[in-house]
C-alpha positions in Angstrom: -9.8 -60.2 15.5 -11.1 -60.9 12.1 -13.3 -57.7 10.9 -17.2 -59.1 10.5 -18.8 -60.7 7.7 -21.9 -62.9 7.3 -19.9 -66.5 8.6 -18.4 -64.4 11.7 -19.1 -65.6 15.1 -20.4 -62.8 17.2 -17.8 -60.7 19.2 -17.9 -62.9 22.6 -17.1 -61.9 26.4 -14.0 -62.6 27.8 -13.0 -65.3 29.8 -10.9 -65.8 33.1 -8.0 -68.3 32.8 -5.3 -69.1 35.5 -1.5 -68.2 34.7 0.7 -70.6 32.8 1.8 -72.4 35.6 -1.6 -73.7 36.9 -2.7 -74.4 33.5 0.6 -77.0 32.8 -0.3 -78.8 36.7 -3.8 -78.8 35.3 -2.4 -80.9 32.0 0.2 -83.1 34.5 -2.8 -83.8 36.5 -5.3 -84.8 33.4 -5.4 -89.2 32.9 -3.8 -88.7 29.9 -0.6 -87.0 30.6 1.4 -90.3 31.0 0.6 -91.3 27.5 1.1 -87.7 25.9 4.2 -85.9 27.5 7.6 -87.0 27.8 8.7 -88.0 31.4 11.0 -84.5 31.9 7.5 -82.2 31.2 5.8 -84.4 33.6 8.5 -83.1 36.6 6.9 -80.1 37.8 10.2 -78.4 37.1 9.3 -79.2 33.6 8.9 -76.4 30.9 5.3 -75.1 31.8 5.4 -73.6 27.8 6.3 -76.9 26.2 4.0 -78.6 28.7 1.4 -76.4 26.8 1.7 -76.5 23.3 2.1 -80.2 23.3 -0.5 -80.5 25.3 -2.7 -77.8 22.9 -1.4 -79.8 19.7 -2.6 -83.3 21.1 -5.8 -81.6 21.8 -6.1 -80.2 18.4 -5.6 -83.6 16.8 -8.2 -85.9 19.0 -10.7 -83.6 18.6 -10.3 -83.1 14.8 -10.4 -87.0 14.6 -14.1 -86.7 15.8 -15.9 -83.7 14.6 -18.5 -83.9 16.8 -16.8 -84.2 20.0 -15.2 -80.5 18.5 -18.6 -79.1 18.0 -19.6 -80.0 21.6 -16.9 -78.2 22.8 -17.6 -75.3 21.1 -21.0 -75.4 22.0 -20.0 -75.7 25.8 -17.4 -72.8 25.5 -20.4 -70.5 23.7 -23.1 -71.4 25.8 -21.4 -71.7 29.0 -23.8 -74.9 29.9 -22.4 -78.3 31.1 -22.2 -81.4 28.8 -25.8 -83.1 27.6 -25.6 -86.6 28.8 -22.3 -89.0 29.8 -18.9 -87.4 29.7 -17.0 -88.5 26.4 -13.6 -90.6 27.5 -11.5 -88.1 25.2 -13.0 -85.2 26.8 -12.6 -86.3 29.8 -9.0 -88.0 29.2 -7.8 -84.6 28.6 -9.0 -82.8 31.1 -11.1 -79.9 29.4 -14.3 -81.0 31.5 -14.9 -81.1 34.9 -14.5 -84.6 36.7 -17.7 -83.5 38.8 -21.2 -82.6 38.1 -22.2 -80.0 36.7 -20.0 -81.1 33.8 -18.8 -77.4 32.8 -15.3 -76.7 30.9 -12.8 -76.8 32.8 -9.7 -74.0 33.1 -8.7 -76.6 30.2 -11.4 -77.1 28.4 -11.8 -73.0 28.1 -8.1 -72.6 27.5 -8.3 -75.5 24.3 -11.9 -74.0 23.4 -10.3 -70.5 22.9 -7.4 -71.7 21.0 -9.7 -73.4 18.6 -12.3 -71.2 17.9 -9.0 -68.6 17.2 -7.7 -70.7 14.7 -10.9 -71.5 13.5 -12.7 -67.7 13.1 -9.9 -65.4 13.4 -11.6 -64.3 16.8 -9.1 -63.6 19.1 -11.7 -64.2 22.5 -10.0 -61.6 25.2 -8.6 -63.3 29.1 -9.6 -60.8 31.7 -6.5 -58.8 32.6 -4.4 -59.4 29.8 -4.9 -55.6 28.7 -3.1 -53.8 31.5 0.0 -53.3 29.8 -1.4 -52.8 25.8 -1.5 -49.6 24.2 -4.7 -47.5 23.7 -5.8 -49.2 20.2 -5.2 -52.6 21.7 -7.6 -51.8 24.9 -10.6 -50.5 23.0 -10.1 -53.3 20.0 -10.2 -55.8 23.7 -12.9 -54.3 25.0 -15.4 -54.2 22.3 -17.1 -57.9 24.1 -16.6 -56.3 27.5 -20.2 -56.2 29.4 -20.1 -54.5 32.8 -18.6 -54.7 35.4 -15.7 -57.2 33.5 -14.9 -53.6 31.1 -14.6 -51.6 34.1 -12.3 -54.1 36.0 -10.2 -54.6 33.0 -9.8 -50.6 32.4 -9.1 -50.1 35.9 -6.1 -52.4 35.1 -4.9 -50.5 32.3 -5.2 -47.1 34.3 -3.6 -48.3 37.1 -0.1 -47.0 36.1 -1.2 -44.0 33.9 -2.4 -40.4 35.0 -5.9 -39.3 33.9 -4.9 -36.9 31.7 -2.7 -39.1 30.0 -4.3 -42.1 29.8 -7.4 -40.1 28.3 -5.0 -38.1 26.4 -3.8 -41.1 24.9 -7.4 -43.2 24.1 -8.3 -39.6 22.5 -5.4 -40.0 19.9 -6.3 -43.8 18.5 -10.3 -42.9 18.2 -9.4 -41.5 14.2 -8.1 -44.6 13.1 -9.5 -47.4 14.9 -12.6 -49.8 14.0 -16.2 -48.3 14.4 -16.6 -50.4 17.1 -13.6 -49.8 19.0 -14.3 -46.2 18.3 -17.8 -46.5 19.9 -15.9 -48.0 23.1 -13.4 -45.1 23.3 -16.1 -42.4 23.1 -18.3 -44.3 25.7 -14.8 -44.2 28.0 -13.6 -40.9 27.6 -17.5 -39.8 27.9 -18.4 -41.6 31.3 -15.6 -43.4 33.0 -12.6 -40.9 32.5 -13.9 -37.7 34.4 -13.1 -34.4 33.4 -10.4 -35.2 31.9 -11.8 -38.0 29.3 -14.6 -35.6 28.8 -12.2 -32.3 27.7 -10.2 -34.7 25.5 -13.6 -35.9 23.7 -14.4 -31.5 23.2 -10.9 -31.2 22.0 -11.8 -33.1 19.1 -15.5 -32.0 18.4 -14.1 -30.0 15.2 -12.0 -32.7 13.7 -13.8 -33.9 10.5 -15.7 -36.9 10.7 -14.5 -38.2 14.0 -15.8 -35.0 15.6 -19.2 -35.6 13.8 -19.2 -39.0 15.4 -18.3 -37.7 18.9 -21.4 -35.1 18.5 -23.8 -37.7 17.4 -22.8 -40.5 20.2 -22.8 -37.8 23.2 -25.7 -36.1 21.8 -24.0 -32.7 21.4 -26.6 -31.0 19.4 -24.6 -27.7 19.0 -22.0 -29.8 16.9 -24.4 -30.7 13.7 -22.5 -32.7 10.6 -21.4 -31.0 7.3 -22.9 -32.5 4.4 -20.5 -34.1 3.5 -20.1 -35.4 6.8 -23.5 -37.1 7.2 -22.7 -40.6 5.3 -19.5 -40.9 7.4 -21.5 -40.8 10.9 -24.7 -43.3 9.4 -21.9 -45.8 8.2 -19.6 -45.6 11.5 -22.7 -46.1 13.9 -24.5 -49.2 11.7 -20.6 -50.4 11.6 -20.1 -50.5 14.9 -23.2 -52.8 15.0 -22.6 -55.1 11.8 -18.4 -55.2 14.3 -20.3 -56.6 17.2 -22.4 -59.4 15.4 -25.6 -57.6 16.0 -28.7 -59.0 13.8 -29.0 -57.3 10.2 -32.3 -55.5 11.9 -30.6 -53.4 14.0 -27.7 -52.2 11.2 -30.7 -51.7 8.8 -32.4 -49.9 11.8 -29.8 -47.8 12.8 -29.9 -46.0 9.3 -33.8 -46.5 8.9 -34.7 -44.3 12.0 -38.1 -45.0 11.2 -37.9 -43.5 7.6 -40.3 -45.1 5.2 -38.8 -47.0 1.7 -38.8 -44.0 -0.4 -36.7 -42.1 2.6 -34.4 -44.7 3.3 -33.7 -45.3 -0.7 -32.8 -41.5 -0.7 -30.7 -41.4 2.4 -29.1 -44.9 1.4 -28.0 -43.0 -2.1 -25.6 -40.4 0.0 -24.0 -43.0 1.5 -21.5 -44.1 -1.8 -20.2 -40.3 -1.6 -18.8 -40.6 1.6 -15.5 -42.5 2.2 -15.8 -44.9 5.0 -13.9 -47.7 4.9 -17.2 -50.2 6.1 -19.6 -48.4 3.8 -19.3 -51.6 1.0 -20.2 -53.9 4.1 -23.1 -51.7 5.4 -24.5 -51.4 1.6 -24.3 -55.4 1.2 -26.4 -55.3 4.2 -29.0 -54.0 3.3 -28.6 -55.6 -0.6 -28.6 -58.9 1.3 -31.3 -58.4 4.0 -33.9 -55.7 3.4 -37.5 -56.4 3.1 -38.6 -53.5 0.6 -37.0 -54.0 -2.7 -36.9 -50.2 -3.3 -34.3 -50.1 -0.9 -32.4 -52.9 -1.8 -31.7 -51.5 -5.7 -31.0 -48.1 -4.1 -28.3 -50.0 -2.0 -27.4 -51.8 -5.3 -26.8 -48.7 -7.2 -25.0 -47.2 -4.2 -22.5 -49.9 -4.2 -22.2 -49.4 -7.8 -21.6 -46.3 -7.3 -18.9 -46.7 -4.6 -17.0 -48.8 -6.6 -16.7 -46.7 -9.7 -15.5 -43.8 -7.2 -12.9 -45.5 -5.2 -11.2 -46.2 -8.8 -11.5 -42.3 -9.5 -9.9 -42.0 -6.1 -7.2 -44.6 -6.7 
């Protein structure tokens, strides 16, 4: 998925599809079918996968032809509420809405709907229990949109053929070097729904810089306090992990606020530019672009300045 900036769509929940297979009968079965494929994909011994993509291409280009078609079935795929009104003839032509009231998406619609809004925000929208047989990275960067119980099903799959120690072992070894978000995920996992073993991997890494300071902060390990230097490193990862999800510019500025007034936040703002987190420019612009006290703001200004001037020290 596309790392967050201000024309982002919000992280959003996964979705359940049906296997190829059902998907292609679902595309034979749609009233256009005879006008789109070629006689051998309509066989059902045709190819299921070229059944698809001509099927996804065709989609592509009728609904580009009307843009607002498009946008209403973007708005049905976000909002998860039927069509306002009569069904639209290309809509229903190609299957991606029910033939029945309530006139919800169908497996189609959300299949063509996810494609789309992939190509269209870099959002990569997870299909429940496609994650099974990923690596550790690729399950916490999946997970991030998981609400309960969909995270719990979907991890279940992926331990299914891993030992505890392992698998916990092995979530434990990505947390340095993936996203804040997917960090804040991993912590959570290893923390709550590992056991013993996810929670001894977690103290394992208590005194690795940074990430341990995270770790201590997110599990509320007061004997573990930050260094100094380590301070700017934990209030970046945490508004991060926010400004990852989509959450509203409130709760990243709020994160770092913590109820300080102007003069506090400009002086805890200023630390940040020492520290070398790789979201601190996006957290900064936050609060350039969105705070309310303009004491803040050119404290966030200078900051930036500031970063800049030492990452080209650092280079």
């Amino acid at each position: 998925m596309r790392s967050y900036d201000d024309d982002t769509l919000p992280l959003q929940p996964p979705i359940r599809l049906p296997g190829a297979a059902t998907l292609a009968a679902a595309v034979r079965a749609a009233p256009l079918a005879d006008q789109v494929l070629k006689d051998e994909l309509m066989a059902e011994d045709g190819d299921d996968t070229e059944v698809l993509s001509t099927w996804a291409e065709h989609c592509r280009e009728s609904l580009a032809a009307d843009e607002g078609l498009l946008l209403e079935l973007i708005r049905m795929f976000l909002s998860r509420e039927p069509l306002k009104g009569d069904v639209p003839e290309t809509l229903s032509g190609l299957g991606l809405v029910r033939q029945a009231e309530p006139y919800t998406l169908s497996w189609l619609g959300l299949w063509v709907a996810r494609q789309i809004i992939a190509e269209t925000t870099g959002q990569d929208i997870p299909v429940m229990g496609t994650l099974a047989d990923r690596d550790a990275a690729a399950l916490l960067h999946g997970l991030r949109s998981y609400p309960e119980p969909e995270r719990g099903e979907e991890l279940a799959g992926w331990l299914k053929e891993r030992e505890p120690e392992a698998a916990a072992a092995e979530i434990a070894a990505v947390l340095g070097t993936v996203s804040p978000l997917s960090r804040a995920v991993g912590v959570e996992l290893l923390s709550s729904a590992l056991g013993d073993e996810g929670r001894l991997a977690l103290a394992r890494l208590l005194e690795e810089p940074k990430l341990g300071a995270v770790i201590a902060a997110r599990t509320g390990r007061e004997e573990r306090q930050p260094a100094p230097d380590e301070i700017s490193w934990v209030l970046v990862d945490m508004a991060a992990a926010l400004l990852e999800f989509g959450g509203e510019t409130g709760e990243v500025i709020d994160s770092i606020a913590m109820g300080m007034d102007a003069e506090e936040q400009a002086g805890t703002i200023a630390i940040l530019a020492f520290g070398d987190h790789p979201w601190t420019g996006r957290v900064l612009r936050v609060f350039i672009d969105h705070h309310p006290d303009e004491k803040v703001v050119a404290a966030a200004r200078k900051a930036l300045r500031r970063l800049h001037g030492l990452a080209d020290v650092r280079s």
